[in-house]
C-alpha positions in Angstrom: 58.7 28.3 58.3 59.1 28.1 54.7 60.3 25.6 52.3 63.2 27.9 51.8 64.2 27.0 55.5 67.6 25.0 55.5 66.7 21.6 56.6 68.9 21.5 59.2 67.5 24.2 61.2 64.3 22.5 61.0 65.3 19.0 62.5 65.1 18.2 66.0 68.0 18.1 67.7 69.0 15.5 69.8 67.3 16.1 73.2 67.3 13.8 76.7 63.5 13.5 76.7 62.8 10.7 74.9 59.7 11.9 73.6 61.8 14.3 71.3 63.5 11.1 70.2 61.0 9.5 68.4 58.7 10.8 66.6 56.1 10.0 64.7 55.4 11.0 60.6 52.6 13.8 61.7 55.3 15.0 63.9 57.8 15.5 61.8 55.6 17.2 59.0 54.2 19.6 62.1 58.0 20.4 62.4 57.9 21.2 58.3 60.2 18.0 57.9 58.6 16.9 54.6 58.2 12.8 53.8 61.0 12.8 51.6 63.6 14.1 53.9 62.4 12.1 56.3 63.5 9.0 54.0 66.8 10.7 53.4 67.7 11.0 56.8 66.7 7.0 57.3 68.9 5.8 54.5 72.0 3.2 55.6 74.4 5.5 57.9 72.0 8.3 58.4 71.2 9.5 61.8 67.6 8.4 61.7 65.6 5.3 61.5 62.5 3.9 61.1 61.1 1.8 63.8 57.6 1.1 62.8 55.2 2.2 60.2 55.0 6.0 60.8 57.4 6.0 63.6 61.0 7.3 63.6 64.2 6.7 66.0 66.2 10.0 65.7 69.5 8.8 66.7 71.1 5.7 65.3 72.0 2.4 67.0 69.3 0.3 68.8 66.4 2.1 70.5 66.0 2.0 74.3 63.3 0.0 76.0 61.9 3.7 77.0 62.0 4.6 73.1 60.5 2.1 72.2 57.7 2.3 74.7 56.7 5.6 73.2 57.2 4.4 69.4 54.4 1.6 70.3 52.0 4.4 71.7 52.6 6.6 68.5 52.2 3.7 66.0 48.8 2.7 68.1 48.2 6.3 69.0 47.7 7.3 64.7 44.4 9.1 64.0 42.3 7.4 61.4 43.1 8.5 58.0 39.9 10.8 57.9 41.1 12.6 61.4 44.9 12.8 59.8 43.4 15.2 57.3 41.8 17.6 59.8 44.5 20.5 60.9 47.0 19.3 63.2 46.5 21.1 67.0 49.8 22.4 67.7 51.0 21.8 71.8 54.4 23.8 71.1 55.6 25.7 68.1 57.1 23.3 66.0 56.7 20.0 67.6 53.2 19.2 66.5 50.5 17.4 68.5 51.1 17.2 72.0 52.2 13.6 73.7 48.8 13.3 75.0 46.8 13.8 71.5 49.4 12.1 69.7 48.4 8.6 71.9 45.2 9.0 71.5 43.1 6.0 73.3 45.9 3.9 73.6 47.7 2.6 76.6 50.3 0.2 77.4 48.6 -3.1 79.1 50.5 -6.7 79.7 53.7 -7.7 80.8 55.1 -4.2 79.4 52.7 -2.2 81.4 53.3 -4.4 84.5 57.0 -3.9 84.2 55.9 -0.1 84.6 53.9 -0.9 87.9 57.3 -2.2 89.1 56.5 -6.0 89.2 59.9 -8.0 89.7 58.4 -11.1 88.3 58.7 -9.0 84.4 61.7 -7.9 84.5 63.4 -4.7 83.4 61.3 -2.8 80.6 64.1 -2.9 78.4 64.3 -6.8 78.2 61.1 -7.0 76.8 60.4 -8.5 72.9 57.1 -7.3 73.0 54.8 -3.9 73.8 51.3 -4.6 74.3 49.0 -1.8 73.7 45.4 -1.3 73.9 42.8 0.0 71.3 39.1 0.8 70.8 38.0 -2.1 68.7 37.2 0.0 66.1 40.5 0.5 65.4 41.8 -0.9 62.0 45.6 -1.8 63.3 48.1 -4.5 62.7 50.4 -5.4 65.1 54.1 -4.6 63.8 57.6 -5.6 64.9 57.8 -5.3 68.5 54.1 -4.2 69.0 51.2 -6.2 69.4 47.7 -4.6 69.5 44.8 -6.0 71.6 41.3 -4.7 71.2 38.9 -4.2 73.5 35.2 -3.2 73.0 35.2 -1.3 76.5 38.2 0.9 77.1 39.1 1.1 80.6 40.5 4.2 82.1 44.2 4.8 82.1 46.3 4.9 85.0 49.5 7.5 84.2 52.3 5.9 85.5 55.3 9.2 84.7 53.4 10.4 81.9 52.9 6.7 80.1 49.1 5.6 79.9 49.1 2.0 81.2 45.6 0.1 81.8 44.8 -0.6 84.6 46.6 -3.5 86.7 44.1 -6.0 87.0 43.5 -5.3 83.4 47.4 -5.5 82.4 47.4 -8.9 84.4 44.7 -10.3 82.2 46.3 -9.4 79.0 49.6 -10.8 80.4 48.0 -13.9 81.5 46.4 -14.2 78.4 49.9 -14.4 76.3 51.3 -16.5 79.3 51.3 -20.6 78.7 53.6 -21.7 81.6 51.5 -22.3 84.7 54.6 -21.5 87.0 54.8 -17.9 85.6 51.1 -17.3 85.7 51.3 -18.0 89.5 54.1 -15.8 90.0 52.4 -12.9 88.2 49.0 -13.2 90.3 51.0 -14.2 93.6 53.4 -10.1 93.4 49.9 -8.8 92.5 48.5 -9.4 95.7 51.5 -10.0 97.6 52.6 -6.5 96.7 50.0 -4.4 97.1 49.0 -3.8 93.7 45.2 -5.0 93.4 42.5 -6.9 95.3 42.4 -11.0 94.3 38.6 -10.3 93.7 39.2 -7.8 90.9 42.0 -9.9 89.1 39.3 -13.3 89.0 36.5 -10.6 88.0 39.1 -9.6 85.2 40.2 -12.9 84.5 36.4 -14.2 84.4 35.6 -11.4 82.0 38.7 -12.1 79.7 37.6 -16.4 79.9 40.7 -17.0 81.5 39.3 -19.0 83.9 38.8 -22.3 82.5 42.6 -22.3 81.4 44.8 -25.1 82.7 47.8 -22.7 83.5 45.0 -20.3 85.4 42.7 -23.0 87.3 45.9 -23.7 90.6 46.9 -20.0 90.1 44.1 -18.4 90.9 43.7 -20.6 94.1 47.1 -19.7 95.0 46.3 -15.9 94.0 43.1 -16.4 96.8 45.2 -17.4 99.1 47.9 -14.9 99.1 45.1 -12.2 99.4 43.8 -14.3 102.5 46.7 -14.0 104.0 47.7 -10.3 103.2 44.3 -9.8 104.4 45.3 -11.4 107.5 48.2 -9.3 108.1 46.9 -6.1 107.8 44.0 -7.0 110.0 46.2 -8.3 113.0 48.2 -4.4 111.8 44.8 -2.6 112.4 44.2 -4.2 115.8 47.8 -3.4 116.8 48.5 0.1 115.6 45.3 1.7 116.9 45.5 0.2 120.5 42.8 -2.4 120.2 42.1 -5.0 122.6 43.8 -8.1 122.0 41.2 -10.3 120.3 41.1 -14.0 120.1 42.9 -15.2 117.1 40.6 -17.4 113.8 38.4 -19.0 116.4 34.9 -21.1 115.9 31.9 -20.1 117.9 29.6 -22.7 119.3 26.7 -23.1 121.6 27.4 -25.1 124.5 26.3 -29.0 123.8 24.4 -27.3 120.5 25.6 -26.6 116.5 28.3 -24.9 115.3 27.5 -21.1 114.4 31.0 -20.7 112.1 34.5 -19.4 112.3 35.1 -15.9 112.7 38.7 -13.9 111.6 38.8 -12.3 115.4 36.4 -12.7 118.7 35.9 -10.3 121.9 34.8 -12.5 124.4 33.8 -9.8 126.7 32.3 -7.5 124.3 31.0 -10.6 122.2 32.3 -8.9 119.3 33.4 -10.6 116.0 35.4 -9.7 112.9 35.0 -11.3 109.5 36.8 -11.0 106.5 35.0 -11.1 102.8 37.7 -12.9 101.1 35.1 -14.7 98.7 35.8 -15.3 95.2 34.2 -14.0 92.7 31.8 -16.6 91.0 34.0 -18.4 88.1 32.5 -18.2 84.8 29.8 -15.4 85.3 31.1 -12.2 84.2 30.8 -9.5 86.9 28.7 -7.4 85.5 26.0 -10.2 85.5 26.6 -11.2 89.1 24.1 -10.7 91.6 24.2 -10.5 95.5 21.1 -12.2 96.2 22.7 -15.3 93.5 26.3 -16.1 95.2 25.9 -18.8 97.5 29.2 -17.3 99.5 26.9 -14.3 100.1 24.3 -16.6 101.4 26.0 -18.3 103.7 27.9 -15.2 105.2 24.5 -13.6 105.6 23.4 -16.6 107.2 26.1 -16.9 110.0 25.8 -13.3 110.9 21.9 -13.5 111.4 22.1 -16.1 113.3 25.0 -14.8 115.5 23.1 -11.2 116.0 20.5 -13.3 117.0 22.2 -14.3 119.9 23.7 -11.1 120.5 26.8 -11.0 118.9 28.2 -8.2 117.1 29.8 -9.0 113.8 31.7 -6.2 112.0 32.3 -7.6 107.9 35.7 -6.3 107.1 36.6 -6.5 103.3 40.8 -6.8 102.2 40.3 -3.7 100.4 38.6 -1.5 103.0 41.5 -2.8 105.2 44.1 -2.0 102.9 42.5 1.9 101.5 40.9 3.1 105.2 42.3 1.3 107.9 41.7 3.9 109.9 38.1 4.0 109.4 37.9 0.2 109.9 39.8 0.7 113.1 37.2 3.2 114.0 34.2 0.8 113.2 35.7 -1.6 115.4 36.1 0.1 117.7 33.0 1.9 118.2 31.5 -1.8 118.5 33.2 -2.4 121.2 32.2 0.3 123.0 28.6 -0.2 122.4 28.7 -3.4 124.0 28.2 -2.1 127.4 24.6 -0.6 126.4 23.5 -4.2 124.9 21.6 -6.9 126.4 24.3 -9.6 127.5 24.6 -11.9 124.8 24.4 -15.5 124.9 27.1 -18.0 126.0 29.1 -19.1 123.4 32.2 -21.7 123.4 35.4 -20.1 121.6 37.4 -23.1 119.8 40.0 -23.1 117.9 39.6 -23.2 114.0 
C-alpha cells in the first residue's frame, strides 16, 4: 500500500467486532494510517476519537463498556519503546499485530475482571468507572482516564474468559478487595465467591494473606464469613456425594467418644457399622504467613487433625480426609474412596466401641 493510496480505502470500516473498533496507534500505522491522519480524523465532529494515550475509538459518541475493556488492554498491552521499533508481526494483512501480541502480559484483574466471571455483586461491565489491568512490574505505565494499572512482581497466568485475559479469580478478588473500603461490600464479594462456585475460601485468604489484606478492618469479619460459606458449600456437596452415588446413609456432624473416657472429636459423617468417618479440611490458611512460606509440619490445624485421626485408627476407625475442592472437582472419585472404605470394613479387625453424640 503506498502513500499514494486514497485514505479512505485504507481506514477501517466500521465492523461489529469490537476489536476492529478500537485500535491502538501501532495498529493504525500497520494499516498505513499515518499519525497525522489519525489526528485529522479525531478533530471535533470527526468519526474518530481518542480514548487514551495511543488508543483510538473509531466511531463517535461514548465507547461501550466492551470498547473500552479492549482500549485498557491496548493502552497496558504497548511494547516498550525499544520493542515498538522492532518490525511489527503482521496476524492479518492490514490489521497489524494480532489481539493476542497486541496485549501483551496484561490482563484484566479487579472488579472489572470479576464482572467478566459473572459476579452479580459488580454489576454490568458497562457501569464500571474503572478497568483494572495487570503488568509485569517492570513496566513503566501510568494509569490514565478510566484505567488504573496494578503491578505485580509475579504474573499469574491468565484465564481467557471469550477471548479477554482476566487474572485469575482469587487474584481479581484481591485487587478488588484491595480498592474496596466498605466492609459490607467486601463480604458480599468473598460471600458470591464461594457461594457460587468460583474459587476455594483457602485460595482467596492465601491470596488475600499474600496481598496484606488481612489485617484490614473491612477484611478481618469478611473473611470469617467467607470461611463459613465455604463450610457450608462444603457441606452441601458432601451430603450431594453421599446421595447421588447410593451411599449408605451416614450419621449426620456427630462427636465420637469412648464410653465413660475422653472425647476423640467431631467428625463431618460416621458409619456406625463400618466405623467409618468423613472429615472435611475446611482450615484456613494461617493469617499473616504468606503461602509460599507455610509449612505442613508448622500449622497447628494440621496438628490437631493429624492428631484426631491417629488416635481414631488406633482404635480402628477408618477416617477418609475429604477437602471442599476435591469434593467440588472429582466427586466421583471421592465417592469412590468412600466407598471402597466401606467395603473394606468387613476384612478389618472389629473396631472399638465408640458413643456417637451429637455435635
Amino acid at each position: 500500500m503506498t502513500q499514494n493510496t486514497p485514505l479512505s480505502s485504507r481506514l477501517p470500516l466500521p465492523s461489529e467486532d469490537v476489536t476492529l473498533r478500537v485500535r491502538s496507534a501501532a495498529q493504525l500505522r500497520a494499516r498505513g494510517v499515518s499519525a497525522a491522519q489519525t489526528s485529522a480524523q479525531c478533530l471535533p465532529g470527526g468519526p474518530w476519537q481518542q480514548i487514551l494515550p495511543g488508543v483510538y475509538l473509531l466511531h463517535p459518541g461514548p465507547p461501550t463498556g466492551r470498547e473500552r475493556l479492549h482500549g485498557a488492554l491496548l493502552y497496558a498491552g504497548r511494547p516498550p519503546v525499544s520493542a515498538r521499533r522492532a518490525p511489527a508481526r503482521l496476524a492479518e494483512p492490514g490489521y497489524g499485530p494480532g489481539e493476542e501480541d497486541a496485549y501483551g502480559e496484561a490482563m484484566v484483574t479487579g472488579v472489572a475482571a470479576l464482572a467478566l466471571y459473572g459476579f452479580a455483586a459488580v454489576g454490568p461491565l458497562g457501569a464500571l468507572h474503572r478497568i483494572d489491568v495487570l503488568v509485569p512490574r517492570t513496566r513503566r505505565l501510568r494509569s490514565a482516564r478510566f484505567v488504573e494499572v496494578l503491578r505485580t512482581a509475579v504474573m499469574p497466568r491468565a484465564v481467557r474468559v471469550g477471548e479477554v485475559p482476566v487474572a485469575p479469580v482469587e487474584r481479581a478478588l484481591a485487587d478488588a478487595v484491595a480498592a474496596t473500603a466498605k466492609a459490607a461490600d467486601v463480604r458480599r464479594l468473598l460471600t458470591e465467591a464461594v457461594r457460587e462456585g468460583h474459587c476455594e475460601p483457602a485460595a482467596v485468604v492465601r491470596e488475600l494473606s499474600e496481598a496484606e489484606l488481612l489485617g484490614r478492618p473491612a477484611v478481618v469479619g469478611a473473611v470469617d464469613a467467607l470461611l463459613a460459606e465455604g463450610r457450608a458449600a462444603a457441606e452441601a456437596r458432601l451430603y450431594a456425594m453421599v446421595r447421588e452415588h447410593g451411599l449408605p446413609d451416614p450419621v449426620w456432624n456427630v462427636e465420637l467418644r469412648l464410653p465413660g473416657g475422653p472425647r476423640l472429636g467431631a467428625v463431618d459423617a460416621y458409619w456406625p457399622d463400618h466405623a467409618v468417618a468423613v472429615e472435611l479440611d475446611a482450615r484456613a490458611p494461617r493469617y499473616g504467613v504468606p503461602a509460599r512460606r507455610r509449612q505442613a509440619e508448622e500449622d497447628p490445624q494440621w496438628a490437631a487433625y493429624a492428631a484426631k485421626r491417629e488416635q481414631l485408627e488406633r482404635l480402628g476407625v477408618t477416617v477418609v480426609h475429604l477437602t471442599p475442592r476435591k469434593l467440588r472437582e472429582a466427586a466421583d472419585q471421592q465417592a469412590t474412596v468412600v466407598r471402597t472404605a466401606l467395603m473394606a470394613a468387613a476384612d478389618r479387625e472389629p473396631a472399638a466401641y465408640v458413643m456417637v453424640l451429637p455435635r
